[in-house]
Structure formats: C-alpha cells, structure tokens
N, C-alpha and C positions, 0 to 999 in steps of 0.2 A: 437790201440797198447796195448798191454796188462800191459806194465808200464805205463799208462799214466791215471791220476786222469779223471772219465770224468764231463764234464761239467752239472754242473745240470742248469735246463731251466733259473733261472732267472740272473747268473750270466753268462751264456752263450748271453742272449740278453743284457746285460748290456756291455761286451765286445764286442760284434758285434757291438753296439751301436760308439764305439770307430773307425769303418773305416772311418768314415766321419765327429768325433767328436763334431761331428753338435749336442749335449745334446738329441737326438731325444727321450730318455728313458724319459724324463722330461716332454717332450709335449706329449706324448701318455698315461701317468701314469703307468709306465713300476718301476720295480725294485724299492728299494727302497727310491728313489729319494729324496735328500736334497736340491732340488730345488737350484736358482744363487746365491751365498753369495752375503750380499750386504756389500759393501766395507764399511771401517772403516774412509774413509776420501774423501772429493768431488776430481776430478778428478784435472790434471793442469788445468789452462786455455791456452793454448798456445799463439802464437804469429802468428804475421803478418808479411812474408819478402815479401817487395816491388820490384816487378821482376827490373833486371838493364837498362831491353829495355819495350818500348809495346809488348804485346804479342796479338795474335790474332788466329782465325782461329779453329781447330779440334783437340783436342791430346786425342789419344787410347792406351789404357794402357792394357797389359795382365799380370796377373800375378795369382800365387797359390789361393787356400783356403785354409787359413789361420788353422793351429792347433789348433787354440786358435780363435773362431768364433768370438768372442765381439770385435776382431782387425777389421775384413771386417766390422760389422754393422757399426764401429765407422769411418772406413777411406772411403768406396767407397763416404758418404754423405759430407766427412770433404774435398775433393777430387774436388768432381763437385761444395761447395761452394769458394772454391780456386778458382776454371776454373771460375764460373759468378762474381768472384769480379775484375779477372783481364783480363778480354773477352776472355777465351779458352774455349769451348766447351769438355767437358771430357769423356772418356766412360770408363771402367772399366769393364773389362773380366776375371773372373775367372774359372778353369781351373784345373784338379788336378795335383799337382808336377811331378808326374809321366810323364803326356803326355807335361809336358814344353818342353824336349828337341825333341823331336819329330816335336813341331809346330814351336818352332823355327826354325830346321832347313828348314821345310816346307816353313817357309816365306822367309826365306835367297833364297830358290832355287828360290821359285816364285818372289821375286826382290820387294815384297809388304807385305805390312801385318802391326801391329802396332808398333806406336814410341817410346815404353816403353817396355821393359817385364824383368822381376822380375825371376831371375830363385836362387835355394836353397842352389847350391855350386857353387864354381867358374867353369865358362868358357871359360877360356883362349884358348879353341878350336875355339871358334867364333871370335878370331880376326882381323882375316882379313876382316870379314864381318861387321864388329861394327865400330863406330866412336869413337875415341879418347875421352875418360873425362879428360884428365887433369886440360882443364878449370875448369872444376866443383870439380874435387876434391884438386886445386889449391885454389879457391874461398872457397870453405867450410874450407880449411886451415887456410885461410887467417881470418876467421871470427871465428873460435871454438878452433882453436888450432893444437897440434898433433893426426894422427890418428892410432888409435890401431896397433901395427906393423903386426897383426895377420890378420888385415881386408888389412892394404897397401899390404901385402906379395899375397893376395888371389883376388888382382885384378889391378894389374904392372907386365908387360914385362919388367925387368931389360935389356933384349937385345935389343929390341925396343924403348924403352923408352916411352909407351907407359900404360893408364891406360885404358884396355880393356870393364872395369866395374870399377861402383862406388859402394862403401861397406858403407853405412849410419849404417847398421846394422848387427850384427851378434846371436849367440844363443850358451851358452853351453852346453857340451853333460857330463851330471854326470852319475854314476850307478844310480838306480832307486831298491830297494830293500824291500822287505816285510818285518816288523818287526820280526813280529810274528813267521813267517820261522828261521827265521837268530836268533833269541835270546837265540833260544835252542841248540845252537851251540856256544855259548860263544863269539860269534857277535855281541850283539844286536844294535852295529853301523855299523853294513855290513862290509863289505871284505873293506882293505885297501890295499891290495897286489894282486898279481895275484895268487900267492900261497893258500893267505885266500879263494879267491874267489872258488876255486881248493877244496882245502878242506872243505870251509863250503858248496860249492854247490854239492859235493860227498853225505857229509851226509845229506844234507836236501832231496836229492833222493833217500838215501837210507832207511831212518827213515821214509821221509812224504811221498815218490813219488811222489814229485816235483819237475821239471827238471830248470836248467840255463835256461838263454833266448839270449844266443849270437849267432847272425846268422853267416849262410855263404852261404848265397843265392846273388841273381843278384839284389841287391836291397840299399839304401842307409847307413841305418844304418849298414848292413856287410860291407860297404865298410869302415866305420867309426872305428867301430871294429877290424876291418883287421889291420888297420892303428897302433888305439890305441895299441895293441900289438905288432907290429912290431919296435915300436918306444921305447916302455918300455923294450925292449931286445937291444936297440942300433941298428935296422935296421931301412934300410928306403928305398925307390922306388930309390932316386937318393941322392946326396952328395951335399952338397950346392955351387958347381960348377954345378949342373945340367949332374952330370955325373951320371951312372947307376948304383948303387952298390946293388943290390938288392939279387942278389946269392952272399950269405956272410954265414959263421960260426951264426951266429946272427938270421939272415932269419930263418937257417935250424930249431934253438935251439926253435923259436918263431911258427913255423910250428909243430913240437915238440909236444909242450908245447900245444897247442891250439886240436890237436889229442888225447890228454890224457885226456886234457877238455871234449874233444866231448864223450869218452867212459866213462868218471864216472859220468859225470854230465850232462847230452845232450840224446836228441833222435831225431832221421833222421828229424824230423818236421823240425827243424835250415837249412835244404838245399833245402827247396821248401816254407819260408815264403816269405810275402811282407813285407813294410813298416809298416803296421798297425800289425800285429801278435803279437809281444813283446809286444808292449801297451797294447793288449785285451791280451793277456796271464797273465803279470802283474796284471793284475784289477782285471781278474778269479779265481786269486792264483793260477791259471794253472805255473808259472813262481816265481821262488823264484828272482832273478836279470837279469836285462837287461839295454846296456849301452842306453839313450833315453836322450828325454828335460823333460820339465817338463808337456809337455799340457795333457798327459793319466792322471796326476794324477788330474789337474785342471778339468778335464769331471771330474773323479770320485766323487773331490767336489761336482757338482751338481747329478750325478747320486745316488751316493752311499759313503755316506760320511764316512761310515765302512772303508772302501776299502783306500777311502784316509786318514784316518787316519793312516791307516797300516804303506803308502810308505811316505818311507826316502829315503836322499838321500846322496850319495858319492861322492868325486872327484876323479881323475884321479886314477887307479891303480896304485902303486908302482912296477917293476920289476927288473931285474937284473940291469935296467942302468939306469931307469927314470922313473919317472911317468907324462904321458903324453898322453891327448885325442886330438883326433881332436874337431873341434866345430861342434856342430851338423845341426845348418844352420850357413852358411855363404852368403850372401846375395849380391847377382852379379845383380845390375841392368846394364843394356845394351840399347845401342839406333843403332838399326840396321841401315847402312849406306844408307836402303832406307826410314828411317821414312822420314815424310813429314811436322813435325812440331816441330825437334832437340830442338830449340829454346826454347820451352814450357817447354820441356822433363827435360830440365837440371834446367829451372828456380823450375819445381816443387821440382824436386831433393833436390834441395839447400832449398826450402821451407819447405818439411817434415824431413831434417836435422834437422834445426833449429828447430822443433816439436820434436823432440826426446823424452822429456818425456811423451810426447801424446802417440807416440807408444810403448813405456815401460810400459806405464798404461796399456792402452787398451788392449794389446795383455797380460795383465794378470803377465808381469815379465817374458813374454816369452821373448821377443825381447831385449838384451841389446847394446848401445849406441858405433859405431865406435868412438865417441869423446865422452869422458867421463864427460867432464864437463859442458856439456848441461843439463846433470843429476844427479847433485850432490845430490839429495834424493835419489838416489839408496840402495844405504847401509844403507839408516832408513828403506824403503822397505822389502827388505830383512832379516832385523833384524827383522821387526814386522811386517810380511805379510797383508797390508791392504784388501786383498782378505781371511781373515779368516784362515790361516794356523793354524792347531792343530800339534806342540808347534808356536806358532806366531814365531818362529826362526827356522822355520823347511829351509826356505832357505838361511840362512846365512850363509851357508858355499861356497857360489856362488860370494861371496865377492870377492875369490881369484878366480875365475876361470880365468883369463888373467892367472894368474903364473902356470897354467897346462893344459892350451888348446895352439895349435895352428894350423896353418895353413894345406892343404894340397898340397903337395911337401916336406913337412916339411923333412929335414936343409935346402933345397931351396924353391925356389918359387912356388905359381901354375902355371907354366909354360901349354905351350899348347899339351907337350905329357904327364905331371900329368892328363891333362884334360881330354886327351881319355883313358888314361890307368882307373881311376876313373869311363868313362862312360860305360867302354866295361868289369866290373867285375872282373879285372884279379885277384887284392888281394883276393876277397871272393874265388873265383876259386880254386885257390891255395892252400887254407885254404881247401877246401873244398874234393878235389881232395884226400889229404892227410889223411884229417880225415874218410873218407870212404872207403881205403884201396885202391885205383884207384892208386895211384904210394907213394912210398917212397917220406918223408920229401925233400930228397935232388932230386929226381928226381921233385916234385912238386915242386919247384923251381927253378932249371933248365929250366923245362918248363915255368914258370912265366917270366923267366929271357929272353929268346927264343922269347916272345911275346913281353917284352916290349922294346928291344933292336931298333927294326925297326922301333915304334914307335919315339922313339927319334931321332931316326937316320933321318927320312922322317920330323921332323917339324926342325931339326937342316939345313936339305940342303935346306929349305924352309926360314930362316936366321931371326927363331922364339927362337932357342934357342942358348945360348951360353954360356958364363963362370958364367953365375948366378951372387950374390950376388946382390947390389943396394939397 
C-alpha cells in the first residue's frame, strides 16, 4: 500500500518473532536482542493445598500457549510435581488459542477428550456439556474470600444457577502506545479519550505515516475493541436483563465514530489481521496504538529493549458515557461432562488458586488474581516492575484496572448467546461492514441486530437465558 511505512528486514523479523512470542529473536542472535531481564527479586515460594479426598489415577489438561512463555516453562513442571506428590499422573497439551474452540467442541461431539481445558474468554456456549463448579468456586470462596465481580459475571448462569467455568484468573486489556509517535502530538501520555485517540492517531498518519492499530477482523482482540467502544458510547449487545438492545441511537453514534477512525487514522490492513498483528505492528512502529496486554511489550524486553522502552501504557478510553474495556483474557476453565478424573481437575483448580502469586510472577504480571488477596504484593509489583520496566512504574497504572475493565455481556452476564455472538464475530462485522462503505452505520446495525436476535431467542427457549442479574 502506498501509505504504509514499510518494514525494514530487522524490525520485520523481530515482529514476526511476536506470533508465537516464543523470544525466538534471542535464541537465533536475531535483532537486537536484550536478552531475559533478570528479576529484581527471587520468586514466591508458594504453598501446598492438601486435596479434601485421595486422588488417584490420570488427569489431562489442554490448554493455550501461554503469551508470556516463562508461565508454561514454570507451570507444565510445577503441574506434574503436584500430580506425583498426590498420586495423579498429569499430562499437559498445549495448543494455540485459536484452535481451543474448535477441539473443544471436537471432544464435546466425540463424548472424550481431556478433563481440564483452559479456554481465554468465557464459554458459557458449552454449558450443557460441562459440569457444574460451584463446588469449587464455593470452596475457593470459602478459603480466599470474594471473587472479582468481573471474573463471577464471566462464568455463572444467573438463570441456572449454575458456574459453567471457574475464573482463578483474569488479564487486563490497556492501550499500548508508542511514546515517540504520540509526543509530538501533545500526548506524550497517549490518548485518554476516544476523541484524543481520533485525533492524535489522524496526525501521527498524517505527519509520520503511521496508522492506529484497532481491528475489525474475525479475531479476538476486535471483538474486545468492538466492545470497548460500544460500551464508552452507552451501548451494549444486551441490557442487564439479558434483553437485546443492540440497535440503539448509541450503537449507531459508536459505529459512527469508529468509520471516521477507520478513514483518518487506519488502513484495510485492520479487516484481514489475526491476533498477533497489532503486537508485531506495535514492536515495528508500523502501529502508533493498539488496545492489547502487556506480553508484545514483555518480548520486546528481551528482543529489543529500544522498542520496549518506547511502549506505555493507557487505561480505558473515556467516551461520551464511560470509559470502559473489556478484559483482555478472561480465563474459563471447564471440566467436560465426559472427563474421567473431575475429581483431580477441581482439586488442582483450588490448588493453583491458592498459588496465585506463583502465576502472577511467572507469567511476567500478565496474569492477575480472581481473589485479590492471595496477592497482596501486587501493587509493590507494579509500582516497581521486578522484571526491569524502564520507568520501574511503567505499570502502575494497572492498579485500577478492576475500576475500567469488565466483563463480556457487560450490564449483563456472559450468558450463552454473549458466548456465540462473541464466537461468530458479529461486533467486528459490524464495525467492519460500516467502515468499508459495505452498508450505512444504521443499516450495519440493523443487520447486527438481525443476527443476534435469534441467537438469544434459540438459547432463551433452550431455558439458558432469562431476566439476568444474580
């Protein structure tokens, strides 16, 4: 494309380097690599929770690769010496996010497959085919406290009464912004509006040509996107009765708005990314902002520690009604109603609860804690990045992310037609349809509204939704 900065070879293999986050730039002597910071302080030591029965026998665990790689080196080992201290044989299958929903559903149909799996947003679509946690997120109540309303909301049937999945953890989703871009704009702490963002991303394409980084493709962070802006205008998929209010004044004004985005500060790239794009754009300086966690910039510590000194970070945009993002993972584990070793599945549950700052460490400050006070070093953390952050405060503003992330369904629940509206694209669509001149604002909503109607209607006669709240 002829506006489009192009990539020179070595910051092109340092952002490729970002699809699989796997630090590969590091092991091959690629770009110019600032090799693994070494932490500024030894790790927790965690604990030991004593399962409430014997356990015995095989438990097979599927879940992601991890964004943040020092989480799998630290959990698949910490994992199987759990399973030989208390006689369960472990296995642990990683897999990319992507193809989770897929093999899930593959094992649900074949009536087999593993008794664990880890999926990255809620799936309140699998509930009839999952077993009940309440026990377990009863039991972890009973022992840590209250849980994040953000994590209970993203995995309970208020109609059911039923907790579909257990949420030990969740991840928030800030802007991710280039200093250097954004300061010659009278930014140099990034867009704090949707407006700023509008305007300082206009001129950093027009001065630097280099484009926004907000998708609207079939993939998860546009559907996170979609969200965060529909919520910052006072829309939303449904009302927290679980009714559909989706074609509203609001919708239209957020569809709008997000069109205008796409013509001053965007190029077509945004409607054929994946997952990984905004990261490797981000790193390239191909991308002035994009909304993300934090693991592209944790790679670029080791890859390229220029790059990570760049990116800062922002919380929620401000718009006409709110400033509010969704969380960027939200973490549904599940025990399919054909595992073979349930038993194990929930004892481990309650056991890597109870490790929480284990996983907080490890996965780098990716991962933060469904009960918050198993980690009350958090906010020294973050204040003073034990993993070397350049300002050591560069994530303290992660502090409040509870007070501008939530849920999806958000004013309701993740109920089980949030689940498939979520899995089948329709908000990016939408956004998408609009901003490439495919129909009018209010007809792209319309039609949004056309699709997700039936959904709700078909999980409602199915007697998965009802009057919400809970």
């Amino acid at each position: 494309m002829s506006n489009r900065v192009e990539f020179d070879r070595r910051r092109f293999l340092q952002a490729s380097g970002l699809v699989t986050l796997g630090g590969a730039l590091a092991a091959c002597g690629g770009g110019s690599g600032g090799g693994v910071p070494e932490p500024t302080q030894s790790a927790p030591a965690g604990t030991f929770v004593e399962p409430r029965s014997a356990l015995s026998g095989a438990l097979s665990i599927l879940m992601w690769s991890h964004f943040v790689p020092a989480h799998d080196e630290w959990f698949d080992p910490w994992v199987r010496e759990w399973g030989s201290r208390v006689g369960v044989d472990v296995t642990v299958d990683h897999i990319s996010f992507s193809e989770l929903p897929a093999r899930t559903q593959a094992e649900i149909q074949a009536g087999q497959g593993h008794d664990l799996i880890m999926h990255l947003a809620p799936v309140p679509q699998y509930e009839p085919s999952m077993l009940d946690l309440t026990d377990v997120v009863t039991e972890a109540g009973n022992r840590h406290g209250t849980q994040l309303e953000l994590c209970r909301k993203s995995s309970f049937n208020p109609t059911t009464g039923k907790f579909f999945a257990f949420t030990p953890f969740w991840v928030p989703d800030p802007g991710d912004y280039r200093k250097s871009l954004w300061t010659p704009t009278g930014l140099p702490d990034g867009p704090r509006t949707w407006d700023d963002l509008l305007r300082g991303g206009a001129e950093i394409k027009n001065s630097q040509n280099v484009q926004l980084g907000i998708g609207m493709s079939q993939e998860v962070d546009s559907n996170m996107a979609g969200r965060a802006l529909l919520w910052s205008y006072g829309a939303s998929i449904q009302d927290v009765n679980e009714q559909v209010v989706i074609n509203s004044p609001e919708t239209v004004a957020a569809v709008e708005f997000m069109s205008r985005l796409f013509r001053d500060a965007m190029t077509p790239e945004v409607f054929s990314w994946n997952a990984a794009s905004n990261n490797q754009g981000l790193a390239a300086g191909q991308l002035s902002y994009i909304l993300n966690s934090i693991s592209a910039w944790r790679t670029s510590q080791e890859t390229d520690p220029e790059v990570a000194n760049d990116i800062f970070f922002t919380p929620a945009l401000e718009g006409p009604a709110d400033a509010r993002a969704a969380s960027h993972v939200m973490y549904n584990w599940i025990v399919p109603s054909h595992a073979t070793n349930p038993d194990a599945a929930k004892e481990l549950l309650l056991h890597y609860t109870a490790n929480s700052e284990l996983t907080a460490w490890h996965s780098k400050l990716y991962d933060f804690p469904a009960y918050p006070d198993l980690v009350p070093q958090l906010g020294d953390w973050l204040r003073a990045d034990p993993y070397r952050a350049r300002p050591a405060d560069k994530l303290a503003l992660l502090e409040t992310a509870t007070d501008w992330s939530t849920n999806i369904g958000h004013p309701g629940p993740a109920n089980t037609a949030e689940g498939e509206v979520f899995a089948t694209f329709v908000i990016p669509n939408m956004f998408a349809r609009a901003a490439r001149g495919d129909a009018t604002p209010q007809q792209a909503v319309a039609d949004a509204e056309a699709q997700i109607r039936p959904v709700f209607d078909k999980w409602r006669e199915r007697g998965l939704i009802g009057t919400g709240g809970g």
